[in-house]
Every structure is written in structure tokens, then in C-alpha cells.
C-alpha positions in Angstrom: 80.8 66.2 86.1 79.2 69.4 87.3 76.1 69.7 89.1 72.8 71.1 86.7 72.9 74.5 88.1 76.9 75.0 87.6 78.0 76.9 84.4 81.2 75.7 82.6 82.4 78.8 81.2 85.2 78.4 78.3 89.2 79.7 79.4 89.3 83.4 79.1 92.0 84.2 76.7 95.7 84.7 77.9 98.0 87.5 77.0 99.9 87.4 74.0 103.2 88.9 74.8 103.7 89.1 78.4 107.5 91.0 79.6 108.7 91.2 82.8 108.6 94.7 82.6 104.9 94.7 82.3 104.6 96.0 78.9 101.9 93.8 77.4 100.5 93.7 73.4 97.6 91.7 74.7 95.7 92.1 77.9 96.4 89.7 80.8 94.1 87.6 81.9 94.1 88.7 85.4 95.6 92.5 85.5 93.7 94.8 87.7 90.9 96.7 85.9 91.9 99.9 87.7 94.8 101.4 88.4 96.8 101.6 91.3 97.5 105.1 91.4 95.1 106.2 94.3 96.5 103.3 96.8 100.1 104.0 95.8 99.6 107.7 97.0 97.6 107.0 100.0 100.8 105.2 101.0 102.9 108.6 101.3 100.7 109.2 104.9 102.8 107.9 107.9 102.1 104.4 108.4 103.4 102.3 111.0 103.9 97.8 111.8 100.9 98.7 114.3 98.5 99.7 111.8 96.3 97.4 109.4 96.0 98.1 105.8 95.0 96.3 103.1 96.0 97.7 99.8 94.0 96.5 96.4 93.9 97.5 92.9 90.7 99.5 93.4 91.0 101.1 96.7 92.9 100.6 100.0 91.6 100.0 103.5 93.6 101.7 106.4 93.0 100.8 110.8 95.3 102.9 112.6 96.6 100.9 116.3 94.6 103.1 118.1 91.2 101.8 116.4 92.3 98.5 116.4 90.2 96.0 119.4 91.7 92.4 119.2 89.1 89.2 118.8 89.6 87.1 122.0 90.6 83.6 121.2 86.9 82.2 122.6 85.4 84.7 119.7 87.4 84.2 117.3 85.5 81.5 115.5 82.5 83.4 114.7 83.9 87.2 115.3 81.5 89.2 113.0 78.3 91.2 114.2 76.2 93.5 111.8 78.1 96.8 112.1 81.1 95.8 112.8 85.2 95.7 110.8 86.1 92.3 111.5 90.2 92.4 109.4 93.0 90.6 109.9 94.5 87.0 109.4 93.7 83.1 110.3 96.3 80.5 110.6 96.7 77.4 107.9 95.8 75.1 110.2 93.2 76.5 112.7 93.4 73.2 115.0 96.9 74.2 115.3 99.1 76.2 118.3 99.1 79.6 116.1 95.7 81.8 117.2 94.3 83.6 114.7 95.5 87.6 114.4 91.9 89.5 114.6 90.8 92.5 115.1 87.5 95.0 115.3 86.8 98.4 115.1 83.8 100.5 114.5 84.6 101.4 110.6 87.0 101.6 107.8 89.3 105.3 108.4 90.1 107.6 105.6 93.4 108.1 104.6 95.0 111.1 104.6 97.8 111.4 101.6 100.7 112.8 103.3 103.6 115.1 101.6 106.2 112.0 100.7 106.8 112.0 97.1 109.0 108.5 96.4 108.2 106.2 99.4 109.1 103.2 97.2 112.8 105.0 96.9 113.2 105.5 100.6 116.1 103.9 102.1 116.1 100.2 101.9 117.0 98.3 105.0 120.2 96.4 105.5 119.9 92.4 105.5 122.5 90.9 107.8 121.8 88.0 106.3 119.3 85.6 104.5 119.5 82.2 105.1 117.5 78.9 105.3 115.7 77.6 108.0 116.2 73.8 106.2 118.9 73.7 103.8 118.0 73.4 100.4 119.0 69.7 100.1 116.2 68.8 102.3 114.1 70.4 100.7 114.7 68.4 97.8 114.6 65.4 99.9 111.0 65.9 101.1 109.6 66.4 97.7 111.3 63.2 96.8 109.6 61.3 99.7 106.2 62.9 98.8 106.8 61.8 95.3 107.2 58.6 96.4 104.3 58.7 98.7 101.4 60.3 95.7 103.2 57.4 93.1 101.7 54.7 95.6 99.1 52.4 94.6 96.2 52.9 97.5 96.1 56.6 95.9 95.5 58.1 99.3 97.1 61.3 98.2 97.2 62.4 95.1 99.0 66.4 95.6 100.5 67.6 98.6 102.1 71.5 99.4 105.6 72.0 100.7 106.6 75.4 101.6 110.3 75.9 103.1 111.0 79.0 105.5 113.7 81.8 105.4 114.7 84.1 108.2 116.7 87.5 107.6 117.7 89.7 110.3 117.3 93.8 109.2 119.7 96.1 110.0 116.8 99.0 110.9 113.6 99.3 111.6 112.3 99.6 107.6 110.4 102.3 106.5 107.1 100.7 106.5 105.2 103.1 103.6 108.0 102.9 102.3 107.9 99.0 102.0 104.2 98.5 101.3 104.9 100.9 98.3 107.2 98.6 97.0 105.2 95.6 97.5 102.2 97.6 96.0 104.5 98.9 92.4 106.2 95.2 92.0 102.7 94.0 92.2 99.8 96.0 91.1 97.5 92.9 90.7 97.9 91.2 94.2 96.4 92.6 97.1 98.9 94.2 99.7 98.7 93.6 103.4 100.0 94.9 106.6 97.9 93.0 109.9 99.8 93.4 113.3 99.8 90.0 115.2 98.7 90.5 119.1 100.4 88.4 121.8 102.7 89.3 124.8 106.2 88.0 123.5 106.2 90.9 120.8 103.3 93.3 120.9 105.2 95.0 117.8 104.9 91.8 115.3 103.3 92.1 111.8 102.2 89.9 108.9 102.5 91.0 105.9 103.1 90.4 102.0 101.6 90.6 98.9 99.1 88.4 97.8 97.9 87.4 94.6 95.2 84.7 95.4 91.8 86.0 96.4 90.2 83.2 98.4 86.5 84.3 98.2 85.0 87.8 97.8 81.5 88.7 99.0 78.9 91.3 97.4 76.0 91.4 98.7 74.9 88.0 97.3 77.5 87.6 95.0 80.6 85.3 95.6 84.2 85.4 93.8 87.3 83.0 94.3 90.3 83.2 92.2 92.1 80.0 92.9 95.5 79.6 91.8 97.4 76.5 91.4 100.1 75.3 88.4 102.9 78.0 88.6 106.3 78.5 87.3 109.3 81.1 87.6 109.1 84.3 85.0 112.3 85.3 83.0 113.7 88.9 82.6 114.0 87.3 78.5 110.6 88.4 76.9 111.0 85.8 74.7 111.8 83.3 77.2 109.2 84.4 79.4 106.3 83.2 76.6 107.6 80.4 76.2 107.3 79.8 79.9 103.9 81.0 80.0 102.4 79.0 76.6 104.1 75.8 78.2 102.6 76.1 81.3 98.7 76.4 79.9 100.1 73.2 77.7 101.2 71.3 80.8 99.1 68.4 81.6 100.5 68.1 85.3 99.6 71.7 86.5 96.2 71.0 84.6 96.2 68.3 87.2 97.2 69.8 90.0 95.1 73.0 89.1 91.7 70.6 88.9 92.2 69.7 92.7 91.7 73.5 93.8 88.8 74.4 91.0 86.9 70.9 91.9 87.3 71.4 95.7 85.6 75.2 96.2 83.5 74.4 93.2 81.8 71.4 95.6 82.6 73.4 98.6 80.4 76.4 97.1 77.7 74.7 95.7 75.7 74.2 98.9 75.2 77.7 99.1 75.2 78.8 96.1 71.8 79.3 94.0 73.8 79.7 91.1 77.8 78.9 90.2 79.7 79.2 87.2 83.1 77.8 86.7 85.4 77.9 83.9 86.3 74.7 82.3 89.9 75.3 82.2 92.4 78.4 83.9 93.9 80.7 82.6 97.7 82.6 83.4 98.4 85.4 86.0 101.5 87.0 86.2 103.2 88.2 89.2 106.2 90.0 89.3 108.0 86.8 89.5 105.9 83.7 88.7 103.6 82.7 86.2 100.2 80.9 87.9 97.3 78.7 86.3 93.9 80.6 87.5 90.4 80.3 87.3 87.8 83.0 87.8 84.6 81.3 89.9 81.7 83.2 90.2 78.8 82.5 92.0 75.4 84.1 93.7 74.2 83.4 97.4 71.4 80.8 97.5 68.7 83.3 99.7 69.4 81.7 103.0 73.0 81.8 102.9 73.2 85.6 101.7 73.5 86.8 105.5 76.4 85.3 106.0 79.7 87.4 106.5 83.1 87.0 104.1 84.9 85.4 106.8 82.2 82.7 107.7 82.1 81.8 103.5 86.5 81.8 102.9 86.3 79.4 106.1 84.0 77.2 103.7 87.1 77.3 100.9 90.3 76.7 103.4 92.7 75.5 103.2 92.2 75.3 99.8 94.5 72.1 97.9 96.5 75.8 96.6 98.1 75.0 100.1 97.4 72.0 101.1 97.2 69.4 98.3 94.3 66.9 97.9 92.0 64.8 99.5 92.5 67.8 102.3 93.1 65.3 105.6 95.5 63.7 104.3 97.4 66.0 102.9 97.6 68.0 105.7 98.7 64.8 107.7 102.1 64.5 105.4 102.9 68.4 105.2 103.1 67.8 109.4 105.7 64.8 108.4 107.3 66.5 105.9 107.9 70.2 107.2 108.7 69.3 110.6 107.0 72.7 112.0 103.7 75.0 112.2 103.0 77.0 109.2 101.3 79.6 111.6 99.9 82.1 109.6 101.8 81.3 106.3 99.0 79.8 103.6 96.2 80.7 105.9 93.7 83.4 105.0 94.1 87.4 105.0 91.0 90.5 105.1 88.3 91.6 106.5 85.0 91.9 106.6 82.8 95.4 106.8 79.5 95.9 108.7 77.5 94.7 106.3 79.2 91.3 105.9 80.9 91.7 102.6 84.7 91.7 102.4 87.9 89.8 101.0 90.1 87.7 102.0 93.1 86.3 100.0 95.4 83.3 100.4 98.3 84.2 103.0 101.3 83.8 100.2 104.3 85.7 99.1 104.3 86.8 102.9 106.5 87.3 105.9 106.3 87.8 109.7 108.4 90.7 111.4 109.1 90.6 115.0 110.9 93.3 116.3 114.1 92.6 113.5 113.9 89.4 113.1 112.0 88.1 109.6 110.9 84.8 108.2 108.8 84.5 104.9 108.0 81.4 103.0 107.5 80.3 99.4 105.7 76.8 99.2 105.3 74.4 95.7 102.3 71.8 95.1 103.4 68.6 94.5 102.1 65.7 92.3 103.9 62.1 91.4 105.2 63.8 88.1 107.2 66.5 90.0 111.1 67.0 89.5 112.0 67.8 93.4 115.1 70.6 92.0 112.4 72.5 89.5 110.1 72.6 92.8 112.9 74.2 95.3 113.4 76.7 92.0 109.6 77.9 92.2 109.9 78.3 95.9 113.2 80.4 95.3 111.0 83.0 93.3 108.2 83.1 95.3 110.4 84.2 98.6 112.0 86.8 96.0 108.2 88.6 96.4 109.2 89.7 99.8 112.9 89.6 99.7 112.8 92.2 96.8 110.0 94.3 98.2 112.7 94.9 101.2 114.8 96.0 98.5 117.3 93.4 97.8 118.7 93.8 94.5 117.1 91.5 92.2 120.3 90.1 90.8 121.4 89.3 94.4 118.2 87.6 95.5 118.5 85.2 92.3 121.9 84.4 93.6 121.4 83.7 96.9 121.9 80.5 98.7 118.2 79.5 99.6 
């Protein structure tokens, strides 16, 4: 039961003939309300893995490396000052060995468009090969043994998150515009993001992807999460693809596993929150690959919380049971058993925050690290007692294909490919 002062909104309507070409006869419940035409064109300016850019449906954000002052470790928990661009990414698990990746600078820069007319069509770089850094069958196995684990009696856990890792090798340094383009055109809903990751052993590694979870935004005193949670893989068949879409709002266990996330940051929220309105059940969002369960969750600062910073509020909401599962501690305890290795930044949180404190910062999906050639993205599936372990390894297929794709794989061989 909500608290008095929480609103339960109805379920904003879904689309009513979604495609995988985007061409919709209803409007989706989640599509951008601007275009994407300005941030597409500010990507023809030379951009390179050093620089920091977030690129959203509204506007994009641009730090060249020469701006950029990284956030020593003993700051890192509380970086922000008035004045200040606090951007860049925190890990999953922020008790963990991965730092955070942070960084100042004075202000946002303006970007320059350059003369480049098709940076999504530059040349792709070569794979030398994709491969898993689990096989596939083990995978399988591990969702079993969670399965096994959230259909106990004591009901200690009731979801947990699994996310598998791939690793690529590139042929050539990629054309990085060129790739953020991409990412930016296959997804024009998600929020884009290049963050370069400071430490000795590579000074040239980068974070990046495209994601399509906003975590918590901050407005003055107004406060936004999209949670997402409940997914499963689009289908190039229109028809097939509704039929995917309608039986996921009609699936009882995403429902479930969806009601984790929206109950979590709804509680986490309402401290300081004055007022909070949450829907009383999600609605879809389409990416270019998956269909997700979303809810919209509004809410306005309470007056003595409305000088905190974005970054001080997301901290509040992660990790989120998106990524985790639910109760929190002990989920996280069986994703350590299960995975057998540090997230890092993978599922953490991605953004920034301006000098007056309000920002954005997303979920850290449908992303990859780069150092120097070397690649590895992950793709992660929430798990309940009524999951089917070979349907889960299939979602986390098409969530890597976000990245692998925006590299320019051809889509017909990334949905044969033996991970």
C-alpha cells in the first residue's frame, strides 16, 4: 500500500502497432518527445575515446580531454560543489575493487558541427572475433541454480540479476563519431554515452553504450526515474513483434519482477520527497532490440532535500533490483556466487551533474568497455522462480546485440553468433 502523499497514476497507454523499423500507428509509450536531429549532427565534429559526451533525445553534452579533471578516489563519494560539472560513471557495486570513473570541469562546451556528412556510414571496424567469456551452457546453469535458490521456502530472495560478459578484439582503432552515431540512429530514445575511465594500466580506456534506463533526473526540485524491468527480445515480423509486446504487458511474472524496482525507488524516494506519484502498473519501451516493462515516477523535492545534487539523489535508487534483484543484500550476495567476477562499471550508474546540481544519470546497460582494442560488453536478465534459464541466455543475446551492432556487425550475423 502506498503512503498518503504518493499518487497512483493509471498505465499510460502502449503503442498499437509497434515495427522494428520504427514505423508506429500509435505513439510509444516512451519515444523521445524531440527529435534527435541536433545530437546526430553535433556528432559530425571530431570526437575522440578521451572525450566525454552524453548524447540525449533533447540535447547532447560534450567535455573535450583537455577540460576533463579526474575526482580523486578520497572525493569521489561526495564530488559535487555549486559551480561545478561533476559527469562520468560509478561502479555496480561501489564497495567493490572497480573506482568510480569521474570527472570535473568548469562547464558544459559547445559543440561545434563539423563537415562529415554520414558518420553512421563510416567504415565499420573489423571484429577478430566475438566470443564468450563463460560459455553459454553456464550460463544456463547459473540461472538454474538461482531458480532453485528464489523457489526455496525461507524466501530470502525472491529476484536476482545475471549478466554474462563478451570480449571482441577490433581490428582498428573505430571511428568513434562515427560509432556514437550509430548507437545514437539505432536508438533515438536511450541516452548515448562516451566517459573515458582514468587509471595507469590504459589511460586510453572508455565506457560507453547506449542506455535506455534513466535512473533519476533532477530539475530544480523536481525528480524523474524511469525504471525498467520485465523485458523480452523484438522480432524483425511486425506482426510477431505485437504479439511479443501485448504478451509481455499480460505476463504476470515480469509484472512481478517489474514491482521489485517500482516498490524499491518508490520507498527509497519517499523520504525526500514532498510529493510522489507512481503509476500503478508499466507500460512498454522499445529499443532497437528488446521490448521492456516501464514505469514513469515523478516526484518534487521535499524543501530540505531540494539542494541536493543528481548524483547524491541516483546514489539513493542504486543499484536498483533492475540489476540487482530483490531484497538488495542478498541479491547482490548470489550474483558474487553466481558470476564468479566484478561487474565494474557494467549496471552501475552513468551522467553528470551541472553547477547548479541538476543532471541525469541512467542505468549503465547495453554498454561496453574499450581498452586500447580489446572490448567486453555485457547483457544481463532478472531472474525470478518462474524463469526458463534458455529464454533468459536469449534476452541476454539481444541485449549484447545493442553494442555489437552499433560496431557495425551485420545484424544477421550478430543473431547467429555463438554467444
Amino acid at each position: 500500500m502506498w503512503p498518503a502523499r504518493w499518487t497512483s497514476l493509471p498505465p499510460r497507454q502502449p503503442a498499437t502497432s509497434p515495427s522494428r523499423s520504427s514505423s508506429w500507428t500509435g505513439v510509444p509509450a516512451c519515444m523521445p518527445e524531440t527529435p534527435r536531429e541536433e545530437t546526430t549532427d553535433a556528432l559530425r565534429d571530431p570526437l575522440t575515446r578521451g572525450d566525454l559526451l552524453f548524447c540525449q533525445p533533447d540535447r547532447s553534452r560534450y567535455l573535450p580531454a583537455a577540460a576533463l579533471t579526474p575526482v580523486p578516489p578520497s572525493a569521489a563519494e561526495n564530488p559535487w560543489r555549486p559551480g561545478m560539472v561533476v559527469a562520468g560513471a560509478v561502479p555496480f557495486d561501489e564497495a567493490g575493487p572497480t573506482p568510480p570513473a569521474l570527472w570535473t570541469a568548469p562547464a558544459w562546451r559547445a559543440w561545434r558541427r563539423g563537415a562529415q556528412e554520414e558518420p553512421a556510414e563510416a567504415a565499420r571496424p573489423r571484429l577478430r572475433g566475438v566470443y564468450p567469456t563463460r560459455a553459454p551452457w553456464e550460463y544456463v546453469r547459473a540461472v538454474r541454480r538461482a531458480v532453485e535458490r528464489l523457489s526455496a521456502p525461507d524466501g530470502a530472495v525472491e529476484k536476482v540479476v545475471l549478466a554474462r560478459e563478451i570480449r571482441a578484439t577490433l581490428g582498428e582503432e573505430p571511428d568513434w563519431a562515427a560509432l556514437m552515431g550509430r548507437l545514437a540512429d539505432r536508438n533515438p530514445s536511450a541516452t548515448v554515452f562516451s566517459v573515458p575511465v582514468p587509471g595507469e594500466a590504459d589511460p586510453g580506456a572508455v565506457f560507453f553504450g547506449a542506455s535506455p534506463e534513466l535512473l533519476l533526473r533532477k530539475s530544480g526540485d523536481a525528480v524523474l526515474s524511469h525504471p525498467l524491468a520485465g523485458s523480452v527480445p523484438r522480432s524483425a515480423d511486425p506482426e510477431e513483434d505485437r504479439s511479443r509486446a501485448n504478451a509481455l504487458l499480460e505476463s504476470a511474472k515480469d509484472a512481478r519482477e517489474h514491482a521489485f524496482v517500482t516498490r524499491m525507488i518508490g520507498q527509497a524516494l519517499a523520504p525526500v520527497c514532498a510529493e510522489l506519484s507512481v503509476p500503478a502498473a508499466p507500460s512498454l519501451l522499445a529499443t532497437d532490440t528488446m521490448w521492456h516493462l516501464g514505469t514513469r515516477i515523478e516526484g518534487r523535492l521535499a524543501p530540505e532535500h531540494a539542494h541536493r545534487d543528481a548524483l547524491s539523489l541516483a546514489r539513493l535508487l542504486h543499484p536498483t533490483p533492475a540489476v540487482a534483484g530483490w531484497p538488495t543484500r542478498a541479491a547482490m550476495s548470489a550474483i558474487r556466487r553466481l558470476e564468479h567476477a566484478d561487474r565494474g562499471l557494467y549496471a552501475g550508474a552513468v551522467g553528470w551533474v551541472d553547477g547548479n546540481g541538476d543532471g541525469q544519470w541512467n542505468v549503465s546497460i547495453r554498454c561496453a568497455l574499450l581498452s586500447g582494442l580489446e572490448m567486453s560488453a555485457w547483457g544481463g536478465a532478472g531472474i525470478v522462480a518462474e524463469s526458463v534459464a534458455e529464454s533468459e541466455l536469449k534476452e541476454t543475446s539481444a541485449k549484447l546485440r545493442t553494442i555489437v551492432e552499433g560496431l557495425g556487425v551485420d545484424a544477421e550475423e550478430a543473431e547467429h553468433a555463438r554467444w
